[in-house]
Biopython code that builds the backbone (N, CA, C, O; Angstrom):
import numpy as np
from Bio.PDB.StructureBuilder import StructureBuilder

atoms = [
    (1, "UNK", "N", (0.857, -1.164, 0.000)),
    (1, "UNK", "CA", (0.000, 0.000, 0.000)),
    (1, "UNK", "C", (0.905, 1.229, 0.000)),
    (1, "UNK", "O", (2.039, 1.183, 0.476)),
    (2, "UNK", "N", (0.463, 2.155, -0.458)),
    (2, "UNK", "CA", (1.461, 3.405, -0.540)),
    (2, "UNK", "C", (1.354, 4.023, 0.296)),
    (2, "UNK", "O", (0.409, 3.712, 1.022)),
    (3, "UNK", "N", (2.203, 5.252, 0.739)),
    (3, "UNK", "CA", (2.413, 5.918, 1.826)),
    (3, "UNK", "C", (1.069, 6.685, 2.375)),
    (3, "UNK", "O", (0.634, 6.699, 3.527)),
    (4, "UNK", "N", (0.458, 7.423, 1.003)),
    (4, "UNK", "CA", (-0.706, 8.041, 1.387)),
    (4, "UNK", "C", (-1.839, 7.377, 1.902)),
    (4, "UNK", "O", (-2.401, 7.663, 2.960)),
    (5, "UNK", "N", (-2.220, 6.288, 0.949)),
    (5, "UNK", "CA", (-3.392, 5.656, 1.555)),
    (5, "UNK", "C", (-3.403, 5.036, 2.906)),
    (5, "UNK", "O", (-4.279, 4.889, 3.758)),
    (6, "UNK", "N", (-2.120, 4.711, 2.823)),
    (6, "UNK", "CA", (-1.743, 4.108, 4.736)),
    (6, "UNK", "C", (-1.737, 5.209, 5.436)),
    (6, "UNK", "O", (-2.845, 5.248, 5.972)),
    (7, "UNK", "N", (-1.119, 6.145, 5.750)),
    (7, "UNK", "CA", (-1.161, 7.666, 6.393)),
    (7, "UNK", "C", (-3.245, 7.730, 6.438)),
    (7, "UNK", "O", (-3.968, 7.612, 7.427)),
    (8, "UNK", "N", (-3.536, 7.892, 5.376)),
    (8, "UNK", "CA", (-5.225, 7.891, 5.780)),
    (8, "UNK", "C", (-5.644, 7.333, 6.188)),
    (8, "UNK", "O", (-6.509, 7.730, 6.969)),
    (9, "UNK", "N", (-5.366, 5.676, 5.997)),
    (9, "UNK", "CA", (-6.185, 4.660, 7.122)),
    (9, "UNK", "C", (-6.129, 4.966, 8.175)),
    (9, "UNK", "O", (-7.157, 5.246, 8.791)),
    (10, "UNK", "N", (-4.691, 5.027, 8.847)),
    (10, "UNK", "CA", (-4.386, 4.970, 10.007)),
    (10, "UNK", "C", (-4.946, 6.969, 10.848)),
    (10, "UNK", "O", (-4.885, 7.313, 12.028)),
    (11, "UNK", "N", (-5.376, 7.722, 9.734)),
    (11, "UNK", "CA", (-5.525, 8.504, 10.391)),
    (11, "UNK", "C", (-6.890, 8.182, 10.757)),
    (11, "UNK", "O", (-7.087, 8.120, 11.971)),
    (12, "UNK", "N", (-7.913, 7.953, 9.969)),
    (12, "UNK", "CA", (-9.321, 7.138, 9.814)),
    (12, "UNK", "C", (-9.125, 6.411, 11.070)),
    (12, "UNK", "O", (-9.626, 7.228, 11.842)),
    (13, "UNK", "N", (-8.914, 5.876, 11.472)),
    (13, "UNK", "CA", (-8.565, 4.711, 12.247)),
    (13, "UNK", "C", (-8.409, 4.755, 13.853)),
    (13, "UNK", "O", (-8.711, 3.876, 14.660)),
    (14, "UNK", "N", (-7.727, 6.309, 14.136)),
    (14, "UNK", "CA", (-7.314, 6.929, 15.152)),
    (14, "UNK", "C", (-8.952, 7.702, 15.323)),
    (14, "UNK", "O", (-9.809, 7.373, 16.144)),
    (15, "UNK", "N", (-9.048, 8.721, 14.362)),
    (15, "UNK", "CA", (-10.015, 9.157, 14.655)),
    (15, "UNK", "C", (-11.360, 8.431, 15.155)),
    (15, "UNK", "O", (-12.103, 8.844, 16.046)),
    (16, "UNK", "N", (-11.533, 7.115, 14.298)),
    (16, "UNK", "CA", (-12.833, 6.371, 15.128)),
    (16, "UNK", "C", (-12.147, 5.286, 16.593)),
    (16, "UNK", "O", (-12.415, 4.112, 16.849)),
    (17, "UNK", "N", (-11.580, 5.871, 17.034)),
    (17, "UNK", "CA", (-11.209, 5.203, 18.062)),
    (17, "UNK", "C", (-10.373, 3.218, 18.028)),
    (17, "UNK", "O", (-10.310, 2.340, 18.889)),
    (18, "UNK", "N", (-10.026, 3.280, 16.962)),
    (18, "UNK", "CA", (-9.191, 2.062, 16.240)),
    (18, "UNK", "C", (-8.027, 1.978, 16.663)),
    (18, "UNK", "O", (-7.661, 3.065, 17.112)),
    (19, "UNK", "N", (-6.966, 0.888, 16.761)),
    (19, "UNK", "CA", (-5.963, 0.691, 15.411)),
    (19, "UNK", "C", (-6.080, 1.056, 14.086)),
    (19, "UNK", "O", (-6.931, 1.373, 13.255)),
    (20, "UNK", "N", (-4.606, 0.847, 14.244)),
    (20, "UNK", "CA", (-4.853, 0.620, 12.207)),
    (20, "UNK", "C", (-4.744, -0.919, 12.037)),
    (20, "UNK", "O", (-4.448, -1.268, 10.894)),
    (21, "UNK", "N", (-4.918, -1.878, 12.918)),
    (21, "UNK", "CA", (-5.065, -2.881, 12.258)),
    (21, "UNK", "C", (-6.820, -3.592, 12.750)),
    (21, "UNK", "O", (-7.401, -4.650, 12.512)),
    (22, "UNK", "N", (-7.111, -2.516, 13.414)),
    (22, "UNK", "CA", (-8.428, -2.902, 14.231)),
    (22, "UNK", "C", (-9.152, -2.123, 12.752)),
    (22, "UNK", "O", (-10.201, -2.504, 12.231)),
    (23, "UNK", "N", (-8.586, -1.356, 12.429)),
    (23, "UNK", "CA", (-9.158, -0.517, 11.054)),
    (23, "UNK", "C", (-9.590, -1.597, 9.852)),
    (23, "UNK", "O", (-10.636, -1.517, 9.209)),
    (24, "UNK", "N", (-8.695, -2.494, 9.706)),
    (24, "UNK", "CA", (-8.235, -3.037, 8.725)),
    (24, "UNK", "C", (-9.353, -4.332, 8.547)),
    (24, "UNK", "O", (-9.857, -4.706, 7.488)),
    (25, "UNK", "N", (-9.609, -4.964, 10.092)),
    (25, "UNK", "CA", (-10.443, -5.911, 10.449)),
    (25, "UNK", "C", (-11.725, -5.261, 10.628)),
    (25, "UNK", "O", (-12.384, -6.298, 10.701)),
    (26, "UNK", "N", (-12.307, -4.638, 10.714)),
    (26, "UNK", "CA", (-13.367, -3.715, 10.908)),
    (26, "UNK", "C", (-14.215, -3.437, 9.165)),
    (26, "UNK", "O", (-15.384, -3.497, 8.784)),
    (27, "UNK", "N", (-12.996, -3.150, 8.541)),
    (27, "UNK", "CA", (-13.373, -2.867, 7.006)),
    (27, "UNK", "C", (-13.402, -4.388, 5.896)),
    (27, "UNK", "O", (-13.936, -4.451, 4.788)),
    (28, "UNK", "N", (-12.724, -5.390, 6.554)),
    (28, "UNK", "CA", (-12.687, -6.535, 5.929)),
    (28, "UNK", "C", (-14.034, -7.265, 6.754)),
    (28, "UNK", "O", (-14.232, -8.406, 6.336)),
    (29, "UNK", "N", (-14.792, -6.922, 7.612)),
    (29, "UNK", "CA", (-15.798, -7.785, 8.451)),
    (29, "UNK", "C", (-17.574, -6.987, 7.185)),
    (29, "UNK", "O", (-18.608, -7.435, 6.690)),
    (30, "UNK", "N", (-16.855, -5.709, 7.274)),
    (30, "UNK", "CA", (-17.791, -4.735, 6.613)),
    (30, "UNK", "C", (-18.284, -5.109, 5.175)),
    (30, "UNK", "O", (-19.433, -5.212, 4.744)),
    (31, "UNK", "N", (-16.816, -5.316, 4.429)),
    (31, "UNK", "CA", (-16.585, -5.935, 3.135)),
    (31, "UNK", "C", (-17.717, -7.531, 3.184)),
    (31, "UNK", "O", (-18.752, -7.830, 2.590)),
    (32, "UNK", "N", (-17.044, -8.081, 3.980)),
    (32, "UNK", "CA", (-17.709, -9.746, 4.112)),
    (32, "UNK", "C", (-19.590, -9.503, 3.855)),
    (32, "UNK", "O", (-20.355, -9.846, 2.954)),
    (33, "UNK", "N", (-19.824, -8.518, 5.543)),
    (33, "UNK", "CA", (-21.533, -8.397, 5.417)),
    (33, "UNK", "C", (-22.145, -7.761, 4.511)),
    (33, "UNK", "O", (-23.366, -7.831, 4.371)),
    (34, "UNK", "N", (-21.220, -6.917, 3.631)),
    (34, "UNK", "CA", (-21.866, -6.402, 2.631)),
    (34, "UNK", "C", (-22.328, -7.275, 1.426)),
    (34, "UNK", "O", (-23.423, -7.178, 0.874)),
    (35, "UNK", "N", (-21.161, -8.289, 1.047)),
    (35, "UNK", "CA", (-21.277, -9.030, 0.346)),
    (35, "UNK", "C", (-22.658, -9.639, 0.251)),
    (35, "UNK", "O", (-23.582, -9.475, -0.545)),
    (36, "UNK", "N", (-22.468, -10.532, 1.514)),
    (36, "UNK", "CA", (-23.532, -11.258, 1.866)),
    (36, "UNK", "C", (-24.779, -10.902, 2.021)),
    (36, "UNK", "O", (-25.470, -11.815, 2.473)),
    (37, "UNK", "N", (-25.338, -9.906, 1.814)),
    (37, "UNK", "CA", (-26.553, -9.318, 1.914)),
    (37, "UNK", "C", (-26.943, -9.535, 0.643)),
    (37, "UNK", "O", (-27.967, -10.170, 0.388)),
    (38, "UNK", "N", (-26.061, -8.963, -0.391)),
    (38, "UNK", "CA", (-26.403, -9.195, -1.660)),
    (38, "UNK", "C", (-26.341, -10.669, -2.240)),
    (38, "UNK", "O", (-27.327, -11.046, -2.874)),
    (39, "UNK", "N", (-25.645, -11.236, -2.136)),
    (39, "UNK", "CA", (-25.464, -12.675, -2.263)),
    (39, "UNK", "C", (-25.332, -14.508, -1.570)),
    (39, "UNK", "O", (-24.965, -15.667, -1.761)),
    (40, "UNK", "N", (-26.129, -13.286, -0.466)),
    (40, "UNK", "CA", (-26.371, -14.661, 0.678)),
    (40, "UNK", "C", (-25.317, -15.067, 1.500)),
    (40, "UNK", "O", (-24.138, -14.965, 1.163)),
    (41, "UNK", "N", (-25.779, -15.619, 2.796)),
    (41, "UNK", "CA", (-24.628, -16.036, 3.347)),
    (41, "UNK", "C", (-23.435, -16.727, 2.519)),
    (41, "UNK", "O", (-23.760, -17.094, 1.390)),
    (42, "UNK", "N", (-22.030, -16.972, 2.927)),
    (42, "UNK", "CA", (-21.027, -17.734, 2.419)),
    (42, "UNK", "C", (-20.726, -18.513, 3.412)),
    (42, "UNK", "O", (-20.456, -18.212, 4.575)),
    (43, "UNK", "N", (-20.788, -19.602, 2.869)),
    (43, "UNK", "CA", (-20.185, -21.172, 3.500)),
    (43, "UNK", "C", (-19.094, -21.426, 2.849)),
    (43, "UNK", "O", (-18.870, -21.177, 1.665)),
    (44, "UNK", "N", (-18.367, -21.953, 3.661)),
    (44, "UNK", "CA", (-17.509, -22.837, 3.083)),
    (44, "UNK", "C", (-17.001, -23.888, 3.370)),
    (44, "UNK", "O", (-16.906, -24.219, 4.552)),
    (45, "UNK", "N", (-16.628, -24.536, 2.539)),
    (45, "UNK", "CA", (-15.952, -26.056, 2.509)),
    (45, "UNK", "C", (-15.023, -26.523, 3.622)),
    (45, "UNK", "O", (-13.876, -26.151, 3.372)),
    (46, "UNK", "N", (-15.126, -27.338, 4.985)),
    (46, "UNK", "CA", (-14.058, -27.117, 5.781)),
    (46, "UNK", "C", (-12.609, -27.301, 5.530)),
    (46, "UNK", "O", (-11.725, -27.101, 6.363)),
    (47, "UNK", "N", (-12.394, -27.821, 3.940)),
    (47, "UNK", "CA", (-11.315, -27.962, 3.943)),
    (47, "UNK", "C", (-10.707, -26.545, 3.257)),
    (47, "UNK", "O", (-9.616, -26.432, 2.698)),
    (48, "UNK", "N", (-11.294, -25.939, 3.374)),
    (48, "UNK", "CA", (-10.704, -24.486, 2.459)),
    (48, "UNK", "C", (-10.657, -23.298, 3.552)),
    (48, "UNK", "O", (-10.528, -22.123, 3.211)),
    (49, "UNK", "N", (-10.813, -23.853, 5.363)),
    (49, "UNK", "CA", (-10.293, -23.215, 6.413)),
    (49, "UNK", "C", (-9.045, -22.902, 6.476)),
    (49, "UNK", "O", (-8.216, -23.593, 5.883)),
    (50, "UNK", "N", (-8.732, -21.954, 7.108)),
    (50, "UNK", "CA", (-7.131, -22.513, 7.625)),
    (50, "UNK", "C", (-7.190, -21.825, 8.952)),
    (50, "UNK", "O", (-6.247, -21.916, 9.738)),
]
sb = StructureBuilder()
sb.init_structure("model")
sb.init_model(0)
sb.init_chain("A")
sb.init_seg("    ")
for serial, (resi, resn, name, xyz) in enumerate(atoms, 1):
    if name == "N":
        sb.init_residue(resn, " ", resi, " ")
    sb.init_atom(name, np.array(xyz, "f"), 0.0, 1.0, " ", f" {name:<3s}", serial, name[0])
structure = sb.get_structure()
């Protein structure tokens, strides 16, 4: 990631009371339920856990 967009996360991040890696998990949980609204829950295969 480049300097700027990291400098913004992490300012994003501070400001809502985050990490920047609490940022990071927060926006990838967001990403997931968004998905899934539109396309239904996701299951998966237990062997494709890790």
């Amino acid at each position: 990631m480049d300097k700027e967009t990291h400098d913004k996360l992490f300012y994003i991040a501070e400001y809502e009371g985050r990490t920047g890696s609490g940022q990071i998990l927060y926006l990838i949980r967001r990403c997931i339920t968004e998905f899934e609204q539109v396309h239904g829950k996701t299951y998966l295969d237990e062997d494709l856990r890790y």
